[in-house]
N, C-alpha and C positions, 0 to 999 in steps of 0.2 A: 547173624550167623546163617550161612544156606544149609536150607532144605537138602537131605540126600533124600534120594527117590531110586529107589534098588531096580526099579522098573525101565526106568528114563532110555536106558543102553537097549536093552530087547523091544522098545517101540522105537528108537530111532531105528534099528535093524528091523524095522517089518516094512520100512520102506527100500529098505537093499538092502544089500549085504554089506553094512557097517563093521567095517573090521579095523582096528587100530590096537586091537591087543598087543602086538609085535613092535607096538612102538618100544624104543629104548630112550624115550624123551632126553635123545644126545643133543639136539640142537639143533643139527646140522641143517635141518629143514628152513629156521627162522633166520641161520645165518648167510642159505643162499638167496630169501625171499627177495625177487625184483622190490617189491610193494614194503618189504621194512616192516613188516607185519607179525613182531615178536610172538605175538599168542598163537596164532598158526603156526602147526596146525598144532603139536605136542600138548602143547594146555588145555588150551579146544577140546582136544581127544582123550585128556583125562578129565575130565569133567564130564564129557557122554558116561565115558565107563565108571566112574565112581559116582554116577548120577545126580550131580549138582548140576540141575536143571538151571536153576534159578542164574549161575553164571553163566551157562551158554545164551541165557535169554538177554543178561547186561550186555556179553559180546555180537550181539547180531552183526553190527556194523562188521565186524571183523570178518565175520563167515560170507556179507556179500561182496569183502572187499578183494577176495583172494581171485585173482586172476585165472585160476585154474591150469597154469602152464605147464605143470608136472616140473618145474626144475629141483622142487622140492623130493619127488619121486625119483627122479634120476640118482640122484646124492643120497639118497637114503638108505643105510649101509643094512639095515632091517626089511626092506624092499615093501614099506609100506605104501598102499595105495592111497594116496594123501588126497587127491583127486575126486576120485572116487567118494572118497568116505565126506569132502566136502560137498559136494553134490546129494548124496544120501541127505546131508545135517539140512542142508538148505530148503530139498524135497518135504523134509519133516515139518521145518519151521512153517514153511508155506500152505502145509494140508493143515496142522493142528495149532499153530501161534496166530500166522494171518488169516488163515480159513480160504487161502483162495483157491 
Protein backbone atom coordinates (compact mmCIF):
# COMPACT_ATOMS: atom_id res chain seq x y z
CA UNK A 1 0.00 0.00 0.00
CA UNK A 2 1.77 3.67 -0.84
CA UNK A 3 2.85 5.94 1.43
CA UNK A 4 0.79 9.44 1.42
CA UNK A 5 3.18 12.18 2.14
CA UNK A 6 0.85 15.46 2.74
CA UNK A 7 4.03 17.38 1.87
CA UNK A 8 5.08 15.69 -1.55
CA UNK A 9 2.57 18.43 -3.63
CA UNK A 10 4.38 21.82 -1.73
CA UNK A 11 8.01 20.41 -2.57
CA UNK A 12 7.30 19.59 -5.92
CA UNK A 13 5.76 23.38 -6.04
CA UNK A 14 9.13 24.88 -4.50
CA UNK A 15 10.54 23.90 -7.71
CA UNK A 16 7.72 25.93 -9.83
CA UNK A 17 4.79 26.64 -9.79
CA UNK A 18 3.09 23.06 -9.98
CA UNK A 19 -0.28 23.66 -10.57
CA UNK A 20 -2.72 20.89 -11.53
CA UNK A 21 -5.56 21.39 -9.12
CA UNK A 22 -7.90 22.50 -11.98
CA UNK A 23 -7.56 19.20 -13.45
CA UNK A 24 -10.92 17.69 -14.11
CA UNK A 25 -9.22 14.21 -14.70
CA UNK A 26 -11.69 14.15 -18.17
CA UNK A 27 -9.14 12.36 -20.02
CA UNK A 28 -8.85 14.24 -22.79
CA UNK A 29 -5.23 14.82 -22.25
CA UNK A 30 -4.20 10.89 -22.46
CA UNK A 31 -6.70 10.42 -25.35
CA UNK A 32 -4.98 13.08 -27.62
CA UNK A 33 -1.22 11.91 -26.34
CA UNK A 34 1.00 11.38 -29.69
CA UNK A 35 3.18 9.00 -27.34
CA UNK A 36 -0.14 6.81 -26.00
CA UNK A 37 0.82 7.66 -22.63
CA UNK A 38 -2.43 6.74 -20.52
CA UNK A 39 -1.01 7.93 -17.00
CA UNK A 40 -0.04 11.40 -18.41
CA UNK A 41 -0.52 13.59 -17.12
CA UNK A 42 -4.18 13.18 -15.03
CA UNK A 43 -2.87 10.20 -12.76
CA UNK A 44 0.62 11.62 -12.67
CA UNK A 45 -1.12 14.89 -11.27
CA UNK A 46 -3.25 13.16 -8.73
CA UNK A 47 -0.63 11.49 -7.22
CA UNK A 48 1.73 14.87 -6.81
CA UNK A 49 -1.54 16.25 -5.18
CA UNK A 50 -2.74 13.63 -2.97
CA UNK A 51 0.96 12.90 -2.32
CA UNK A 52 1.71 9.19 -3.15
CA UNK A 53 5.09 9.83 -3.74
CA UNK A 54 5.99 6.42 -3.99
CA UNK A 55 3.86 6.12 -7.33
CA UNK A 56 5.13 8.89 -9.11
CA UNK A 57 8.60 7.36 -8.33
CA UNK A 58 7.22 3.58 -10.12
CA UNK A 59 6.19 6.05 -13.07
CA UNK A 60 9.39 7.92 -13.82
CA UNK A 61 9.69 6.28 -17.05
CA UNK A 62 6.37 7.95 -17.81
CA UNK A 63 7.33 11.66 -16.85
CA UNK A 64 10.57 11.43 -19.14
CA UNK A 65 8.64 9.84 -21.71
CA UNK A 66 6.06 12.84 -22.35
CA UNK A 67 7.28 14.68 -25.30
CA UNK A 68 6.33 18.05 -23.99
CA UNK A 69 4.20 19.16 -27.24
CA UNK A 70 1.37 20.99 -25.33
CA UNK A 71 -1.27 18.96 -27.65
CA UNK A 72 -2.48 17.92 -24.32
CA UNK A 73 -2.77 21.72 -23.22
CA UNK A 74 -4.36 22.85 -26.32
CA UNK A 75 -7.39 20.30 -25.65
CA UNK A 76 -7.66 20.71 -22.23
CA UNK A 77 -11.12 22.14 -21.54
CA UNK A 78 -9.70 23.16 -17.79
CA UNK A 79 -6.65 24.97 -19.44
CA UNK A 80 -4.29 23.07 -17.55
CA UNK A 81 -0.64 23.74 -17.95
CA UNK A 82 0.26 20.10 -18.52
CA UNK A 83 3.65 21.11 -19.69
CA UNK A 84 4.72 23.02 -17.44
CA UNK A 85 3.72 21.11 -14.42
CA UNK A 86 5.60 18.15 -16.30
CA UNK A 87 8.78 20.05 -16.40
CA UNK A 88 8.39 21.18 -12.60
CA UNK A 89 7.83 16.92 -11.73
CA UNK A 90 10.86 16.19 -13.85
CA UNK A 91 13.05 19.42 -12.23
CA UNK A 92 11.98 17.65 -8.88
CA UNK A 93 12.98 14.21 -9.66
CA UNK A 94 16.23 15.47 -10.97
CA UNK A 95 17.36 17.84 -7.73
CA UNK A 96 15.81 15.32 -4.95
CA UNK A 97 15.46 11.44 -6.64
CA UNK A 98 18.76 11.49 -8.93
CA UNK A 99 20.55 14.30 -7.07
CA UNK A 100 21.88 15.78 -10.33
Amino acid sequence: MPRMDPLFAEEVNSFGRFDARACLNCGVCSAVCPMGIELLPRKLFRYVLLGVKDRVLENVQAVYSCLLCRLCEVNCPAQVRVAENVRFLRYYLNKKVFQI
